[in-house]
Structures are given as structure tokens and as C-alpha cells.
C-alpha positions in Angstrom: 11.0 -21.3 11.3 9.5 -18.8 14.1 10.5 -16.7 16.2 9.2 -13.6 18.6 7.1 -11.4 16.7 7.5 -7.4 16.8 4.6 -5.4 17.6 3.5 -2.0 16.4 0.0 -0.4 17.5 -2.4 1.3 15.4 -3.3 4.3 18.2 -7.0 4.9 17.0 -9.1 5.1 19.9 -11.6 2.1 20.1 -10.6 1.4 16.8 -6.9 0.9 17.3 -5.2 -2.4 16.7 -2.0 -4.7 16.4 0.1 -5.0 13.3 2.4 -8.2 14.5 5.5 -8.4 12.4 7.4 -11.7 12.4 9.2 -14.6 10.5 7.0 -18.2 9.7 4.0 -17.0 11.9 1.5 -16.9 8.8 0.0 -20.7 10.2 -0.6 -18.6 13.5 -3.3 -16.4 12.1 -6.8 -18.7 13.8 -4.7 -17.7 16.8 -4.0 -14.0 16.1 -7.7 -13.4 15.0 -9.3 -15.3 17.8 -7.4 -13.3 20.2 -8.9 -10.4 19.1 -12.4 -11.2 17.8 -15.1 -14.2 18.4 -14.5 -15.8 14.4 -17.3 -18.8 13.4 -17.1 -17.6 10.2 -14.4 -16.7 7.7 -14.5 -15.5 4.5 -10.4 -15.3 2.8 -10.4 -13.4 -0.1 -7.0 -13.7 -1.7 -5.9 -13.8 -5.6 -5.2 -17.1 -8.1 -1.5 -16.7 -7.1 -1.8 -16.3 -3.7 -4.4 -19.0 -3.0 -2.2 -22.1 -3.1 1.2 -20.0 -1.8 -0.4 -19.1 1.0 -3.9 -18.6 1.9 -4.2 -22.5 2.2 -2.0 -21.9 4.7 -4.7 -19.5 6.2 -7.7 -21.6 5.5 -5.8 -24.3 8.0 -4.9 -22.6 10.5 -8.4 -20.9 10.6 -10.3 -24.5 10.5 -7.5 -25.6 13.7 -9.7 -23.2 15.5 -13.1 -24.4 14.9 -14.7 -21.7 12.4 -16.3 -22.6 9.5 -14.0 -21.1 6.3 -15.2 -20.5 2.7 -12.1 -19.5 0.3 -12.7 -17.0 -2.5 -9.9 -16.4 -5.2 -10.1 -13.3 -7.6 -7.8 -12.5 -10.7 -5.0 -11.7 -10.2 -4.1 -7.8 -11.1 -5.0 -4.3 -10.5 -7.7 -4.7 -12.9 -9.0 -6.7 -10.0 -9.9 -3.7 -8.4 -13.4 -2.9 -9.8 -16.8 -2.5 -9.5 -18.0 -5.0 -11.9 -15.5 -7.3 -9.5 -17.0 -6.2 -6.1 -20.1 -6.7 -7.4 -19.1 -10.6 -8.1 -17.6 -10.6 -4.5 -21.3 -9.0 -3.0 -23.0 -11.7 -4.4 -20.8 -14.6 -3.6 -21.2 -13.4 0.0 -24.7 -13.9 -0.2 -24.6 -17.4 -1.6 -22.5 -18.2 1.1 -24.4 -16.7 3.9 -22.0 -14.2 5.5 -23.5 -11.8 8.1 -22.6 -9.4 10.2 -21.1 -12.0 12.2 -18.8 -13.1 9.3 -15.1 -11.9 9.2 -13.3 -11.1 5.8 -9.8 -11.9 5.9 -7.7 -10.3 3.2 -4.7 -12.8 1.9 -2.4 -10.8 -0.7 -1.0 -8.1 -1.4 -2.7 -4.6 -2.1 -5.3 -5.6 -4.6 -6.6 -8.0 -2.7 -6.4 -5.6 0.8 -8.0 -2.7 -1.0 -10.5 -4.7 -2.5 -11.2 -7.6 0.4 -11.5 -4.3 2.9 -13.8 -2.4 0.6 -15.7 -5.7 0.6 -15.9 -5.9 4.3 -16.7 -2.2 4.8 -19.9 -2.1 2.3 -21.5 -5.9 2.8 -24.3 -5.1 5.4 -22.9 -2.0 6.3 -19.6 -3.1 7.5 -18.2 -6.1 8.5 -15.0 -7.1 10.3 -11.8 -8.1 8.7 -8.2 -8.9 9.0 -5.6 -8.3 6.8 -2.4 -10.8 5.9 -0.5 -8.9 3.3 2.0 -11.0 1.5 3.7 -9.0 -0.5 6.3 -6.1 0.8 4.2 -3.3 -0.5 0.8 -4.4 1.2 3.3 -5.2 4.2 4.9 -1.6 4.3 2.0 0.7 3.5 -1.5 -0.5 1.8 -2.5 -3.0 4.5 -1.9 -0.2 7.7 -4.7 2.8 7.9 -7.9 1.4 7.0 -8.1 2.9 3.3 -9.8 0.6 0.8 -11.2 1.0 -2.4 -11.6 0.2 -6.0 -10.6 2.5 -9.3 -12.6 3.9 -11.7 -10.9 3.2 -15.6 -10.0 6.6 -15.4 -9.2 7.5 -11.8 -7.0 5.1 -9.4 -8.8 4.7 -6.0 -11.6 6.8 -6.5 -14.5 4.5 -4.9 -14.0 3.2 -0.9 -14.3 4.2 2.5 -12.2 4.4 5.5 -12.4 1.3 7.2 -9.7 0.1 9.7 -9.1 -3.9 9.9 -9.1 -5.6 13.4 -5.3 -6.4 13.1 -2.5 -6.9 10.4 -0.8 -9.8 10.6 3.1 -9.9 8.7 5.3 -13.1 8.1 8.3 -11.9 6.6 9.1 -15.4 4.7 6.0 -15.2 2.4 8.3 -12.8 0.5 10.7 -14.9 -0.7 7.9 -16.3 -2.7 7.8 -13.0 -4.7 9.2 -12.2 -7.9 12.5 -9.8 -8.4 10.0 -7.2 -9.9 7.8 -7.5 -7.3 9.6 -7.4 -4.5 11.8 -4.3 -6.0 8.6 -2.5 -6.4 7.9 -2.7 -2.9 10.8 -1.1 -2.4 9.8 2.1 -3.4 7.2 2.7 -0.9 10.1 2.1 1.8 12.2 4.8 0.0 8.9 7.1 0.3 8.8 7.0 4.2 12.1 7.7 4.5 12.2 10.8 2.2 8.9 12.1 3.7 9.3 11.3 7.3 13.2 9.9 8.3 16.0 11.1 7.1 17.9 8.6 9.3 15.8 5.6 8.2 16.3 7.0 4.5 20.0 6.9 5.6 20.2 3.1 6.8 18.1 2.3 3.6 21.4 3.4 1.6 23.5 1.6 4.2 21.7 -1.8 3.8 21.3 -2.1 0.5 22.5 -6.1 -0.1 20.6 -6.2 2.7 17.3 -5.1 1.4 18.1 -6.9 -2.0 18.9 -10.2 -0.3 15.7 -9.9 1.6 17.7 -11.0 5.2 15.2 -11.1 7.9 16.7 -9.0 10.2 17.1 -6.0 7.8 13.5 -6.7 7.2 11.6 -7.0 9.9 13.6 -3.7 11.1 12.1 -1.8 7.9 8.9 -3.2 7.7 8.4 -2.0 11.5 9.7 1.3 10.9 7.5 1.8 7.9 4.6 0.6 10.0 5.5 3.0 12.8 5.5 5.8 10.5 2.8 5.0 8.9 0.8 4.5 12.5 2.1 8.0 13.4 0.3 9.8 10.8 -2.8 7.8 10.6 -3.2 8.1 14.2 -3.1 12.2 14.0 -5.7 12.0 10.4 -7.6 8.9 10.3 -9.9 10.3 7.7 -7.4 12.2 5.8 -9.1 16.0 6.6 -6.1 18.3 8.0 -3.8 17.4 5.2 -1.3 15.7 7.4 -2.1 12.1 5.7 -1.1 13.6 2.3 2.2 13.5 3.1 2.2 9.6 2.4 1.1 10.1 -1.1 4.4 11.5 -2.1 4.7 10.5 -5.5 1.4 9.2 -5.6 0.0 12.3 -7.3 2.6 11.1 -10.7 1.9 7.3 -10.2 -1.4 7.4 -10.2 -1.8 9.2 -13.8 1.2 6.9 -14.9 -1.3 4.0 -13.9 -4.3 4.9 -15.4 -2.9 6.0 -18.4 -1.2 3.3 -19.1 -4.3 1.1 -18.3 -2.9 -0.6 -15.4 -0.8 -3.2 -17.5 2.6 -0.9 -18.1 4.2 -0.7 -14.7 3.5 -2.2 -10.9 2.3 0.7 -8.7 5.4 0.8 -6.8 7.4 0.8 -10.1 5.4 4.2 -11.2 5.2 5.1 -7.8 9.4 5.0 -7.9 8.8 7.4 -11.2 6.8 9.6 -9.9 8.9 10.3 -6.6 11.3 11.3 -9.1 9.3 13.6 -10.8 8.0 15.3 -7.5 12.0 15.7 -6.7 12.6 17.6 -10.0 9.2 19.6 -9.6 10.5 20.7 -6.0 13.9 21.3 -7.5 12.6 23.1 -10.0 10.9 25.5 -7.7 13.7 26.1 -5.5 12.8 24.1 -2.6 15.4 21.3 -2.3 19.2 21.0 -3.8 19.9 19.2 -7.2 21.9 16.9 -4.4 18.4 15.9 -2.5 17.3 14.8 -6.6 20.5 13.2 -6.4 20.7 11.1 -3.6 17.2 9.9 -4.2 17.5 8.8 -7.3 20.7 6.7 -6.5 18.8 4.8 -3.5 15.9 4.0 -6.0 18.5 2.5 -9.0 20.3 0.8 -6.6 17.4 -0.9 -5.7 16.4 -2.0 -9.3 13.4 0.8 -9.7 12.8 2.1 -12.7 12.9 6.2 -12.5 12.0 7.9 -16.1 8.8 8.4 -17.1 6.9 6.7 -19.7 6.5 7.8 -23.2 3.2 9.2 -22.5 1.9 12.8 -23.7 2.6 15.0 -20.9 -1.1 16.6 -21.3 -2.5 12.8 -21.4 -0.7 12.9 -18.0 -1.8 16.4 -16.7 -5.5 15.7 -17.5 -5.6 12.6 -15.8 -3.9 14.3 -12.8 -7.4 16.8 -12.3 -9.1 13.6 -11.5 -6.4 13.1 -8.4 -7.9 13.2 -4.8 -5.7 16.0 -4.0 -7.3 18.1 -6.5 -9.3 21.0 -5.2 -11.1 23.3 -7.2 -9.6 22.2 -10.3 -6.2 23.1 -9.1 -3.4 20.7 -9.1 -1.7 19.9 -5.4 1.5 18.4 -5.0 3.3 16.4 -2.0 7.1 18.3 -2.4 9.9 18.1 -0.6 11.7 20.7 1.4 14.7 18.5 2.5 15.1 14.9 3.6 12.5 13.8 5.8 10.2 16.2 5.5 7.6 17.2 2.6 4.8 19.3 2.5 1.3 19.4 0.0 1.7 22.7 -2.4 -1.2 23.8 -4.0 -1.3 26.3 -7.2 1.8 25.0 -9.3 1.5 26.0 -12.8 1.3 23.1 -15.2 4.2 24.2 -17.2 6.5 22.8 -14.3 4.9 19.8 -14.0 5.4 19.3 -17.7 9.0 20.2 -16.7 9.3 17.9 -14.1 7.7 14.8 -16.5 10.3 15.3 -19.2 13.3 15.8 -16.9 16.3 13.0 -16.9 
């Protein structure tokens, strides 16, 4: 089933581009790429999972248009995300003869983004690429605003560049091939943009809950969109993440990201830990005065009615602390946070002493 496709623009200058949200339009993407960029030769990078779900689907509609198309499946996993794996990926690219005329196209969800786009930005110096994110996270946040990477074993997305795809193309359908537990962990990054950003969008999260749960097209394609838009907005004023303004969409992340690496990748899905560590930035910023136990409160309800997991592992607190000096957001060895001040808007505090983010890990 199709039917019109919702556009949101990527306002980047000469590098801006189309994200084109819609329902059954995956076996359009030969057609969506050629509009926007000559393709004789495709490379899809996509996971185990992913390749016969839907990146065959891809590989189809890419041959329809006449381009020659080699398929390359990785593991699937964060652990995905490496060097010793982009170093596989570099040399498969030679054997198959991609150039700077080749085009990468990303199939999966935000393992495979970050690490097909890190791919395309490094091989020769850059080449172009496309991404078709199939699960609701990539959909929502990692495939818009042209960060890719890999991770370090001890710091998540340490290694990549800035490097913007050509277009982003969404069928909402492929997610009803997800998992509960995936799906749900999506969620949480649809939660974020409404507590950073939208108060009222936070506010029709809580009114569409079955909605959101039952994964109904309408109530869909409406918050994908809006997390797009959001996410447009702030990319668009700092592409490159240098006046600060782009931190606000790591709310969370700060948490999450120790919770991953410590863990090793294998405890929780990054939007499960990234659920957690919203949680944890709300009782940090409680803690220092600057929202209401009732802003703690009402975010927290949204993200258990939802299914998401919101206490922190049983991990050592100073486990968690040291592996938060190796966060991005880190500057001159002092810890930064993204806090709220009320619904719909946060801000990134610097010099909080660790004794409240110890606080903050252990609070219920």
C-alpha cells in the first residue's frame, strides 16, 4: 500500500536535502535516488537481519533503474560499529571497484547509518550516499544531520566525521517488521524531542499513546515528521556541532552513552539506556533546582507507558562517572550536562559536581 509521501527539507545550503516520509514507498528508492543524483553504481550496506526484510527490496528497485548494485551485509549489532569492521568494509570496496562515482546506500537502522555513512565519508575522500533507515530510531533521529561514526571499546561514537547524505528516504511499514523491544526503544528518542524542543508535541505523545504502541500510520508518519522537523531545525542553525545549539539533542545521551560502554554494548539497546539516562538528567536538574519533581514526574510516566525501561543498571557509579570524561561534551576534564529548565526547553551546564551526578544515578 502507498500513498503521498510527506516531505521535510534539510536547510543546509548546497548541502541541503529531502527526508521523504511515507507508507510502502521503500520499492521507490532507484526512483528517489535518481532524482537526485546520476547512480551507475550502488553499493547497499545493510545488516544480516535487514538484508532479506528489506534491502532486497532496495537492491530491486535500484537494478529497475539500470545501475549496477553490489549488496554488503554486516553483523548485526552495535559491536558492528568498529574499526576493525570499517576496515573489512574499505577493502570490500576495493574489490568491488567503487569510486568516486559509486553511491553507498545505507539499509538499516543506526548501526548500519553510522557506519555505511562513515564508510561513504572516508572511501576516497568522500563519496555520496543515501540513507533508508528501517527502524524508528534511525527514522526519528540517527539517519537526519549527517553524523557518522564508529566507537572506540571505551568511548561510544568517538571516530567519524560530519557527512550529510544526499536524501533520507522513510517507509513507515518496514516497522512493523520490528520487534516489541525494538520498536519501544525507538520510542525514547521521540520522548527526547519533545522534552527538549515541544512541549506540545511532548503533550500529543501522552495523548496518543495506543497510538504510538499500535504503530497506526497516521500517528506515525505525524511523529516521525515532527521529529524530523525538529531535528532539521537545529542541524540547520549547527551543522558541525560548534555554538552548542546541537547539544541540545543529546539530552540523555551524556548517561546512555556510559550505560553503553560499560555494559559492553550487549545490556541494553541505545534507546533503552538512552530512556535511563533521560531519567537521570531529570533528577540531576531536579536536584539542582531547575525543574519541579512534577516535570521528573510526567516524564517518567510517558517513558513507562511506553514500555522503556527507566532505572539504572547495577553498575558502580564511579565505573559510570569515569567513563563519562571520555563524553564529547567533556571540556577540560569537566563534566557538561544537557538539563532541563521546563518542558520544551533544555540547556548544556557545565561544572556540576560529581556528587550529583552520583545522586542522580542512584535516584528511583
Amino acid at each position: 500500500m502507498t500513498d503521498p509521501s510527506q516531505n521535510v527539507r534539510v536547510e543546509l545550503g548546497d548541502r541541503s536535502y529531502d527526508i521523504e516520509i511515507g507508507r510502502g514507498n521503500l520499492a521507490r528508492t532507484g526512483e528517489f535516488i535518481a532524482a537526485r543524483t546520476k547512480i551507475t553504481h550502488g553499493i547497499i550496506i545493510t545488516d544480516a537481519r535487514v538484508e532479506q526484510l528489506h534491502a532486497e527490496t532496495v537492491r530491486a528497485s535500484l537494478l529497475r533503474g539500470g545501475a549496477r548494485v553490489d549488496l554488503i551485509a554486516v553483523p548485526e549489532g552495535e559491536r558492528s560499529k568498529s574499526m576493525e569492521r570499517a576496515t573489512t568494509l574499505w577493502n570490500q570496496l576495493l574489490d568491488l571497484g567503487a569510486d568516486r562515482r559509486s553511491v553507498v546506500v545505507a539499509v538499516g537502522g543506526g548501526v548500519v547509518g553510522d557506519l555505511a555513512g562513515f564508510i561513504a565519508a572516508t572511501f576516497t575522500r568522500g563519496i555520496p550516499f543515501f540513507q533508508i533507515p528501517t527502524t524508528l530510531l534511525a527514522q526519528v533521529d540517527s539517519s537526519v544531520g549527517g553524523k557518522v561514526g564508529v566507537n572506540l571499546p571505551r568511548a561510544k561514537n568517538m571516530v567519524g566525521a560530519f557527512w550529510q547524505p544526499l536524501g533520507v528516504l522513510i517507509d513507515t511499514e518496514v516497522l512493523k517488521s520490528m520487534t516489541e523491544r525494538d520498536y519501544r526503544a525507538g520510542l525514547a528518542e521521540v520522548v527526547k524531542y519533545g522534552v527538549i524542543l515541544d512541549a506540545e508535541f511532548f503533550a500529543f505523545l501522552e495523548a496518543n499513546v495506543a497510538g504510538l504502541l499500535g504503530r497506526r500510520h497516521d500517528v506515525l508518519r505525524r511523529v516521525i515528521a515532527r521529529s524530523c522537523e525538529l531535528k532539521a531545525q537545529v542541524v540547520a542553525g549547527d551543522e558541525r556541532d560548534e555554538s552548542g545549539l546541537r547539544a541540545v539533542l543529546n539530552y540523555g545521551h551524556t548517561f546512555a552513552h556510559a550505560i553503553e560502554s560499560e555494559s559492553r554494548y550487549d545490556t541494553h539497546l541505545h534507546g533503552e539506556a538512552v530512556s535511563i539516562g533521560m531519567m537521570c538528567a531529570a533528577h540531576l536538574a531536579e536536584r539542582l533546582g531547575r525543574v519541579s519533581p512534577l516535570f521528573t514526574q510526567r516524564q517518567q510516566r510517558l517513558l513507562e507507558a511506553l514500555g522503556l525501561p527507566i532505572v539504572p543498571l547495577d553498575v558502580k557509579a564511579d565505573a559510570l562517572l569515569a567513563a563519562m570524561l571520555h563524553d564529547k561534551k567533556v571540556e577540560h576534564g569537566q563534566l557538561r550536562f544537557v538539563l532541563p529548565t521546563r518542558l520544551g526547553h533544555v540547556e548544556l551546564v557545565g561544572n556540576i559536581d560529581p556528587g550529583d551526578v552520583k545522586a542522580a544515578l542512584s535516584a528511583q
